[in-house]
C-alpha positions as CSV (number, residue, x, y, z in Angstrom):
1,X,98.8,121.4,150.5
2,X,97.1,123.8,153.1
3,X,93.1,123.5,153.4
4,X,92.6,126.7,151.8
5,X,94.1,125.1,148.4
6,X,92.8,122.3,148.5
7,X,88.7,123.7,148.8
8,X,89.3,126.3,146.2
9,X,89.2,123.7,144.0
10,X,86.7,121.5,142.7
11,X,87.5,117.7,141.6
12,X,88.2,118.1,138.2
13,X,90.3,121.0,139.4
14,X,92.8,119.3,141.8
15,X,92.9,116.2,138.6
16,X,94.7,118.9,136.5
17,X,97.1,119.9,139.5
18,X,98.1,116.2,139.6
19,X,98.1,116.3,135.4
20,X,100.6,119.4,135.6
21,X,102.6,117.4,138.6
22,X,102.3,120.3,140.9
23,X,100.6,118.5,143.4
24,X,100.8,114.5,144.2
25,X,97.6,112.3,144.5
26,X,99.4,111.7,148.1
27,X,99.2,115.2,148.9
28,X,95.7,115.4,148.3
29,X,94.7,112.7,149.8
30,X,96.9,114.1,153.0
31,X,94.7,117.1,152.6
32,X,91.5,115.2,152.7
33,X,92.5,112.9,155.8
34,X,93.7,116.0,157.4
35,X,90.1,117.8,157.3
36,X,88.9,114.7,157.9
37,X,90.2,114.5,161.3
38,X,89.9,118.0,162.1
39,X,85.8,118.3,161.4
40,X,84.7,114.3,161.0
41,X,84.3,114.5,165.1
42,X,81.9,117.0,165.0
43,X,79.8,115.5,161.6
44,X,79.8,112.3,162.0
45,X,79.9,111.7,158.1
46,X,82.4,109.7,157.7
47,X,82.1,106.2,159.6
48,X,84.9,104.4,158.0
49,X,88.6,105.1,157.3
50,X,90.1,103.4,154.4
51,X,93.0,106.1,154.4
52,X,95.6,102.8,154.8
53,X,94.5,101.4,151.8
54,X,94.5,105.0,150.0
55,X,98.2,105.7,150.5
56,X,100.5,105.0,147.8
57,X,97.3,103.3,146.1
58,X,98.5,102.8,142.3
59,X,95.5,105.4,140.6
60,X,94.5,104.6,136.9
61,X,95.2,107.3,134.6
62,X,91.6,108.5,134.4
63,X,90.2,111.8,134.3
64,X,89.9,112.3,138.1
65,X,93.6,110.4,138.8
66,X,94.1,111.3,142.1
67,X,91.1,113.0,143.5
68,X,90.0,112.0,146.9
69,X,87.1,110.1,147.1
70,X,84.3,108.7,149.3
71,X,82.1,105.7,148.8
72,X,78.5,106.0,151.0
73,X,77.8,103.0,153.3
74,X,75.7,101.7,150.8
75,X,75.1,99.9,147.9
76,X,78.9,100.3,146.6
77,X,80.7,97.3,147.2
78,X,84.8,97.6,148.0
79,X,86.2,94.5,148.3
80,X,87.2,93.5,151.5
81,X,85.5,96.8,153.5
82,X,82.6,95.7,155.1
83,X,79.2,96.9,153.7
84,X,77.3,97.8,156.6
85,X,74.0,99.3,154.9
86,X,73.4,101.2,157.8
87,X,72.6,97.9,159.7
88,X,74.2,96.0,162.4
89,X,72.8,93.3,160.2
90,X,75.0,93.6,158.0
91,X,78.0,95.2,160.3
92,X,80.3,92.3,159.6
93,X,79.3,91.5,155.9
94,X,82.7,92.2,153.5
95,X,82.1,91.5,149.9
96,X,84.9,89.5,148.0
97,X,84.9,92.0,145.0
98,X,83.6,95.6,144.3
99,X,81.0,96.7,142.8
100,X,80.8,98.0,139.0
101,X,80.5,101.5,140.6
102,X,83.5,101.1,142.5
103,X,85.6,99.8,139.8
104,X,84.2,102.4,137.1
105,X,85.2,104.8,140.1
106,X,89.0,103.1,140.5
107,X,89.1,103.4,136.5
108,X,88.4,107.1,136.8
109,X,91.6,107.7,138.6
110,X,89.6,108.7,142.2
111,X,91.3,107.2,145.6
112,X,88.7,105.7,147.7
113,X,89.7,106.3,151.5
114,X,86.1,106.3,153.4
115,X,83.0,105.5,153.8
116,X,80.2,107.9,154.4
117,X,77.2,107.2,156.8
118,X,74.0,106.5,155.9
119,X,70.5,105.6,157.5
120,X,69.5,102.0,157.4
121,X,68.8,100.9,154.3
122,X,68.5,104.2,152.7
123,X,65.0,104.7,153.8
124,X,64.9,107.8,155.4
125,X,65.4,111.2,154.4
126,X,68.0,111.9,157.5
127,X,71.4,110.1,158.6
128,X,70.7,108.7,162.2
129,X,70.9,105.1,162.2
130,X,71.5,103.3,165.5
131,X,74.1,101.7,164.1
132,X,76.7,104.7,162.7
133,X,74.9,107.5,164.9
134,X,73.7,110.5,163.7
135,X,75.2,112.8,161.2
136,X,75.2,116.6,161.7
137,X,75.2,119.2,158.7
138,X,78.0,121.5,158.6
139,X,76.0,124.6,158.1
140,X,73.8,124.1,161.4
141,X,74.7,121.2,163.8
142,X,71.6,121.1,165.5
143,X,70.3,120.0,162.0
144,X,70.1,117.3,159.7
145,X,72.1,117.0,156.5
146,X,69.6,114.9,155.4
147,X,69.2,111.5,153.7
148,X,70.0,108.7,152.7
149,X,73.2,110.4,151.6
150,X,73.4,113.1,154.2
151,X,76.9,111.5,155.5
152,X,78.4,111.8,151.8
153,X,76.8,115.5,151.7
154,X,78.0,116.2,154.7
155,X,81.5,115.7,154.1
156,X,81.2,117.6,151.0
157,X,79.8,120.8,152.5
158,X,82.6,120.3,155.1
159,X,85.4,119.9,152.7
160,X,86.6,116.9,153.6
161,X,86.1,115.8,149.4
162,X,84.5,117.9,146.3
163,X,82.4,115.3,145.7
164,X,81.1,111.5,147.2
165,X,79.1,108.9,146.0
166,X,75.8,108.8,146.6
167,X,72.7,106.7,145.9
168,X,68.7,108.0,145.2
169,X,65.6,106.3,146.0
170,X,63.0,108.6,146.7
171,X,65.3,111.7,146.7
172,X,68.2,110.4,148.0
173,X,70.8,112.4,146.4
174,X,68.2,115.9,145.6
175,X,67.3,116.5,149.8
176,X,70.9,116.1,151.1
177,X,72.1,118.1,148.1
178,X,69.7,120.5,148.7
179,X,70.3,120.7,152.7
180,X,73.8,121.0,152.9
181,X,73.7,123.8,149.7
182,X,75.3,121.3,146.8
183,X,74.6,120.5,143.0
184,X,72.8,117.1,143.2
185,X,72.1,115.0,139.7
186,X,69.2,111.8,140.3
187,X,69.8,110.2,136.6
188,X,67.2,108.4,134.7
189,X,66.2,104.9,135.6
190,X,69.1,102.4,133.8
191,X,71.8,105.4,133.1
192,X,74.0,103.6,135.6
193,X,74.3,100.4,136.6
194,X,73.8,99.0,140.1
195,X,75.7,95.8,139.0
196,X,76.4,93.0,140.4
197,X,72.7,93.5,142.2
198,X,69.8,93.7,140.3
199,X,67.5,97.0,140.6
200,X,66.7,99.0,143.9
201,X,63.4,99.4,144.5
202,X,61.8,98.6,141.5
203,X,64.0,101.1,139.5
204,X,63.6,104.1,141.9
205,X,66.7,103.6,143.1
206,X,70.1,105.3,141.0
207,X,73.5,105.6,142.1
208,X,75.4,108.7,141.2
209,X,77.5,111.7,143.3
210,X,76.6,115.1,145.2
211,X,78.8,117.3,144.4
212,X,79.9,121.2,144.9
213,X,80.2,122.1,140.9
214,X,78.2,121.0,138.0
215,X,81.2,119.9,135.8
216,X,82.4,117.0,138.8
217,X,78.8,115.8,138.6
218,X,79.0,115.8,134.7
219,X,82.6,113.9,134.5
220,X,81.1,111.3,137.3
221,X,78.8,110.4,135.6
222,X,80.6,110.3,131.8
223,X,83.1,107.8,134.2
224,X,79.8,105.8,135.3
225,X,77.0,105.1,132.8
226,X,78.5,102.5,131.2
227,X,76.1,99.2,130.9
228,X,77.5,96.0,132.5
229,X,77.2,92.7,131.3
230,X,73.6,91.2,132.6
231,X,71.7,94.5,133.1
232,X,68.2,94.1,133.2
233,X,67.7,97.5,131.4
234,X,70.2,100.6,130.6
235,X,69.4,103.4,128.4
236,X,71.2,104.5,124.9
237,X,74.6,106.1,125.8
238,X,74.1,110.0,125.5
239,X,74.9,111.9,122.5
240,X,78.2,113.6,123.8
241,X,79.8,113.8,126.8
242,X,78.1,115.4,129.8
243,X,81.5,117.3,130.8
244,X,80.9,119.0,127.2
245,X,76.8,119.6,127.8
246,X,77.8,121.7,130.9
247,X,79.9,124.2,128.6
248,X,77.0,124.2,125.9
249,X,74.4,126.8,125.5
250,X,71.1,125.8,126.6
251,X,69.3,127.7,124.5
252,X,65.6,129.3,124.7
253,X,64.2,126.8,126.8
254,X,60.1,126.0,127.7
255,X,60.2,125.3,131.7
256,X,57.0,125.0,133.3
257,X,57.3,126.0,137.0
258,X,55.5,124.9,140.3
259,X,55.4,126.7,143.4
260,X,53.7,124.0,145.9
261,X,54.1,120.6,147.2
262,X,53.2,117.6,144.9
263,X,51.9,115.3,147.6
264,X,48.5,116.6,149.0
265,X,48.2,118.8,152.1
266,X,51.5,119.6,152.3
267,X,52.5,123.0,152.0
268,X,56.4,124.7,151.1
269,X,57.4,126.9,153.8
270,X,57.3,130.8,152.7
271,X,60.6,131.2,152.0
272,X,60.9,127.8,150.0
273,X,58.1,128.7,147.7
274,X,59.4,132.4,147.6
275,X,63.0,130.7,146.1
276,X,60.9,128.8,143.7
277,X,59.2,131.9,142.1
278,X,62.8,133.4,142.3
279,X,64.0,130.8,140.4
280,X,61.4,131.3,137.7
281,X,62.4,134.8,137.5
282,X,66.1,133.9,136.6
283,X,65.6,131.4,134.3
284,X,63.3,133.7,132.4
285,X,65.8,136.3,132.3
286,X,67.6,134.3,131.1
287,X,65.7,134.0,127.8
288,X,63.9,131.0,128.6
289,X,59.7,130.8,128.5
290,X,58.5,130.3,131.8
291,X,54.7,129.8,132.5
292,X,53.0,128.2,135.6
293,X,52.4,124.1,135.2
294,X,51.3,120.9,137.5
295,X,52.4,117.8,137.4
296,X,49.7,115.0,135.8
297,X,49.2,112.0,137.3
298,X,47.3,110.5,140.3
299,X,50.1,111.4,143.2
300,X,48.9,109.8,146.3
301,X,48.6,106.0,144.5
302,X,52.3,106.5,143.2
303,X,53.4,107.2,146.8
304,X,50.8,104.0,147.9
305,X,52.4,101.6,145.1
306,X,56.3,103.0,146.1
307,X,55.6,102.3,149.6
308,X,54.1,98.6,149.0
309,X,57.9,98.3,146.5
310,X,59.7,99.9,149.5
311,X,58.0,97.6,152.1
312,X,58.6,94.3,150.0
313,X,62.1,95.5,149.0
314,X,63.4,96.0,153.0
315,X,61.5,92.2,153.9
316,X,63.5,90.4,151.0
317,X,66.5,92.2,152.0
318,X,66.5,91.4,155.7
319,X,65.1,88.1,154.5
320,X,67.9,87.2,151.9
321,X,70.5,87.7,154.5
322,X,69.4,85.5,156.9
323,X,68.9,83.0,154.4
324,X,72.6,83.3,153.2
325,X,73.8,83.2,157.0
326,X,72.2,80.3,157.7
327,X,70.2,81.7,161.3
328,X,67.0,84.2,161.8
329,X,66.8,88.2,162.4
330,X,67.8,88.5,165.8
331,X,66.8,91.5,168.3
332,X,68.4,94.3,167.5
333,X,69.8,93.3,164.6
334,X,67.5,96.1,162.4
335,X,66.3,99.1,163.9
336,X,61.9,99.0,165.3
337,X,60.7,100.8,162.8
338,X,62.6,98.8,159.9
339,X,61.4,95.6,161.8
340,X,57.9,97.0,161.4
341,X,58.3,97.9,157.9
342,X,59.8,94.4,156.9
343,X,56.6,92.7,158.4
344,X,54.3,94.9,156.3
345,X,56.4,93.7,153.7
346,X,56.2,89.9,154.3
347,X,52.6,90.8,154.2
348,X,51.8,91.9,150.6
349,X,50.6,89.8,148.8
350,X,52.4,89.0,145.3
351,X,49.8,90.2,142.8
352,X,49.6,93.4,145.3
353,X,53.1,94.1,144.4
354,X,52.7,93.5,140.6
355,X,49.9,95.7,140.9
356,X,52.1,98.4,142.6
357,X,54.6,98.2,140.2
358,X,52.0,99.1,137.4
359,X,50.7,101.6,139.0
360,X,54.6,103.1,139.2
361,X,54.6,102.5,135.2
362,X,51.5,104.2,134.9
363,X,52.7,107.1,136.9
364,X,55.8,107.1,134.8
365,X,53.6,107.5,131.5
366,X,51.1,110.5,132.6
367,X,54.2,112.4,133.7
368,X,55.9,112.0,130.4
369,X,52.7,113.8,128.8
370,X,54.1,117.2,130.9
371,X,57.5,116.7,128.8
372,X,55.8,117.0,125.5
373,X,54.8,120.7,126.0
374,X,58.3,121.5,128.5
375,X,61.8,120.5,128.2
376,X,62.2,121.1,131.9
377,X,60.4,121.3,135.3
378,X,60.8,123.5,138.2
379,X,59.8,123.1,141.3
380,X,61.0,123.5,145.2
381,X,63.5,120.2,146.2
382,X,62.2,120.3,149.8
383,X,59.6,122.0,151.6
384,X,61.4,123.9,154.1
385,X,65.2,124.5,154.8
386,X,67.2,121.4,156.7
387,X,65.3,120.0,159.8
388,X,66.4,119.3,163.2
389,X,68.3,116.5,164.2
390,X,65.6,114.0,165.4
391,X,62.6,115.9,164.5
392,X,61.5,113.0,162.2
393,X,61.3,110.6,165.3
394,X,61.2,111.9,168.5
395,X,57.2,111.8,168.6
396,X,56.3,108.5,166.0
397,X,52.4,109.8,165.6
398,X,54.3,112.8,164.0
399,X,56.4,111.0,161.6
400,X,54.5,110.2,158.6
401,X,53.5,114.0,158.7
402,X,56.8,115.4,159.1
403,X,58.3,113.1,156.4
404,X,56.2,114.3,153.5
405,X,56.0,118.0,155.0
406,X,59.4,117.9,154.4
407,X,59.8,116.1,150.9
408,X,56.5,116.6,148.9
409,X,58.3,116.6,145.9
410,X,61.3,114.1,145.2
411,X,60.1,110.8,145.1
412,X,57.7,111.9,141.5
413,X,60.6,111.5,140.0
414,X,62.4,108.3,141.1
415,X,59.1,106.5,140.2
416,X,58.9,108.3,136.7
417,X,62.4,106.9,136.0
418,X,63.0,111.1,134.9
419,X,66.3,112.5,135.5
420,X,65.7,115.3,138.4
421,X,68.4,118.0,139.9
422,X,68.5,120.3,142.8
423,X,70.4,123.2,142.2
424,X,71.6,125.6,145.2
425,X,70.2,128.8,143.9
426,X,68.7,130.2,147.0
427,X,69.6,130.7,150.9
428,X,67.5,131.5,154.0
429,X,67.8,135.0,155.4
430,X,69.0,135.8,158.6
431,X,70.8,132.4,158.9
432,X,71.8,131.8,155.4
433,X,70.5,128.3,155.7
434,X,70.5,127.0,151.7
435,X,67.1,126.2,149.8
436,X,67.9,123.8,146.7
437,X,65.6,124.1,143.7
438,X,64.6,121.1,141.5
439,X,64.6,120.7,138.1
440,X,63.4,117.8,136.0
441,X,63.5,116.8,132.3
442,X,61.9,113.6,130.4
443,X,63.4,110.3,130.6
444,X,67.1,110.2,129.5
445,X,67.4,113.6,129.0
446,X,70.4,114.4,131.6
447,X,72.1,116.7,129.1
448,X,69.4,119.4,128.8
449,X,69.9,119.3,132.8
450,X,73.7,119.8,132.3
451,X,72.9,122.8,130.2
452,X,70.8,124.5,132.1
453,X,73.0,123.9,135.2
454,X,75.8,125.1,133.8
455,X,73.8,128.1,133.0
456,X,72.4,128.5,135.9
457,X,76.2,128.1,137.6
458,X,77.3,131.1,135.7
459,X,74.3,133.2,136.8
460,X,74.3,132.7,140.4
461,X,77.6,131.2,141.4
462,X,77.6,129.4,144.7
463,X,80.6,127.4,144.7
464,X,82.4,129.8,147.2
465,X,79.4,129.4,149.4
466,X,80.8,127.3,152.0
467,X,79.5,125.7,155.4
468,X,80.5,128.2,158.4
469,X,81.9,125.0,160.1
């Protein structure tokens, strides 16, 4: 199958070519590996091959039988491939089974043949660990795709796959999504499992895909949220499929809009908040009421209570691991900074962190008062357009700054437990750069998401907006 073929389609496309027999699963993934070799050099995304164990795989007759797939570096388990995390820590740590993801994935039909890089531990919002090296974004490669899954973004604005697993902390999926000019769904808190470990981050943390088209995101997750035994919380299964939400009319809408940055003294960059307003204008046009709205809720101690969670989270990690190996952290085993983070973590105190926790609950509760008076919220996914490769860290009084100047507005959302999308609607002029838009709806509510995506999709396709790489 030439390239050209093979990108014209999305996932659930090339699954009906393989239906209809006129293409193979092996041809497809041949196509992938191809691309793969030809661009991977230049993006870094992809840090592992598992193309051996692709071919001739036997693929479950699932929905996506024979789509090429791509697990990120993290949190998804594939037994026998190690699990590096982003972490020489963990650089020769192989699990003896997979994950549920990965075998809700293999039950979907997909052939996993890679792994897709990732910053250490998921805690940034770009891909340049020490470990992997840095990962470049297709449509700039001075640039970042961003993070944590800017390697399984990557690969997808490259073509290399229509869509890769990704994972969402404190925007995880929404800023690489949104940098690299994909359709990137956050789910709510306990829509899919993270099985056979326990939450991420207090619940911030959900595992789902970046893809180019709403309907692969909408089959993912139909293949996903499926509760596995010992859960410490899932949600009620959705009323119909999500695949069948995408083709539904949304209907008349009440979408409160913001054109700013949630956490205080940031700013969007002109043309971010200019995409925003934009976007307001569509969706009204499209019949829906649109009308100015905040966000309630005391920001700044939800960020301070998710960094105290994050902190913790990153010491008991590093610290389980030694434990189970038997010998203490040695140099160079986890990257400065996440050294210094892991010994503010050993620091907090245990009531501190039950305290942060509540104050995430409490957070969770005044923003669910915005979705009694608006099915959905719109606001900017980033504050400006992908950032330079290293601009985060090359001067560390700068970082702090530079972190939230860049995403002032996706971590609301993991710490409400809401469901939150950035949607590709708008692209930088002069160097067509994209600008995601974000849209969120109250807990468990994916499916008005879906509809308005698929909407929006019709509206203002982008799908044949590709990366000039």
């Amino acid at each position: 199958m030439r390239f050209e073929e093979y990108r014209a389609h999305d996932a659930v496309g090339l699954a009906e070519l393989v239906r209809k027999g006129q293409v193979s699963a092996d041809e497809l993934l041949e196509a992938a590996v191809a691309r793969m070799a030809e661009v991977n050099p230049r993006i870094n995304a992809v840090v592992r091959d598992m193309s051996d164990l692709a071919r001739g795989a036997t693929l479950a007759d699932g929905p996506l039988k024979g789509v090429p797939y791509l697990l990120k570096d993290l949190s998804a388990s594939y037994a026998g491939v190690p699990s590096t995390a982003g972490s020489r820590l963990f650089a020769e740590v192989t699990p003896a089974a997979d994950s549920a993801m990965t075998r809700l994935y293999k039950a979907a039909g997909l052939n996993i043949f890679g792994k897709t890089n990732t910053p250490e531990f998921g805690i940034w919002p770009v891909t340049e660990p020490h470990l992997l090296g840095a990962c470049r974004n297709p449509w700039d490669l001075d640039r970042s795709p961003g993070g944590s899954s800017g390697g399984a973004s990557a690969a997808v604005a490259a073509g290399i796959v229509p869509a890769a697993h990704a994972t969402d902390g404190g925007g995880s999926i929404r800023i690489p999504a949104a940098a690299t000019g994909l359709f990137g769904m956050k789910p709510s808190r306990g829509r899919v499992s993270f099985a056979p470990a326990g939450e991420g981050w207090a619940g911030a943390s959900i595992p789902h895909a970046v893809t180019r088209s709403v309907r692969d995101s909408a089959v993912l997750l139909d293949a996903t949220c499926l509760p596995q035994p010992g859960d410490p919380y899932f949600l009620a299964p959705p009323e119909r499929p999500y695949a069948e939400e995408v083709r539904r009319d949304p209907g008349k809408l009440r979408i409160g809009f913001f054109d700013g940055a949630l956490t205080a003294g940031r700013s969007l960059a002109p043309e971010v908040a200019d995409a925003v307003r934009d976007a307001a204008r569509l969706c009204e046009s499209l019949g829906h009421h649109v009308e100015p709205a905040t966000l309630p809720g005391d920001h700044a101690a939800m960020q301070a209570a998710a960094r105290t969670v994050l902190w913790a989270s990153i010491a008991n990690t590093i610290d389980a691991e030694c434990e189970r190996r038997g010998r203490p952290l040695l140099d160079g085993e986890v990257e400065p900074v996440t050294r210094q983070i892991a010994e503010l973590g050993r620091r907090t105190a245990a009531p501190d962190y039950v305290r942060a926790v509540q104050t995430l609950h409490a957070w969770g509760r005044a923003c669910a008062a915005l979705f009694e008076q608006y099915d959905v919220f719109l606001l900017a996914t980033l504050g400006s357009v992908a950032i330079p490769i290293n601009w985060l860290f090359e001067d560390p009084r700068l970082t702090n700054d530079r972190l939230f100047d860049y995403m002032p507005n996706t971590q609301a959302f993991n710490n409400s437990g809401q469901p939150a999308m950035t949607v590709p609607l708008a692209w930088r002029e002069g160097d067509g750069l994209p600008i995601g838009i974000q849209f969120a709806a109250k807990m468990g509510d994916e499916a008005v998401l879906f509809r308005l995506a698929g909407q929006l999709e019709q509206a203002r396709p982008w799908f044949d907006r590709v990366a000039p790489l």
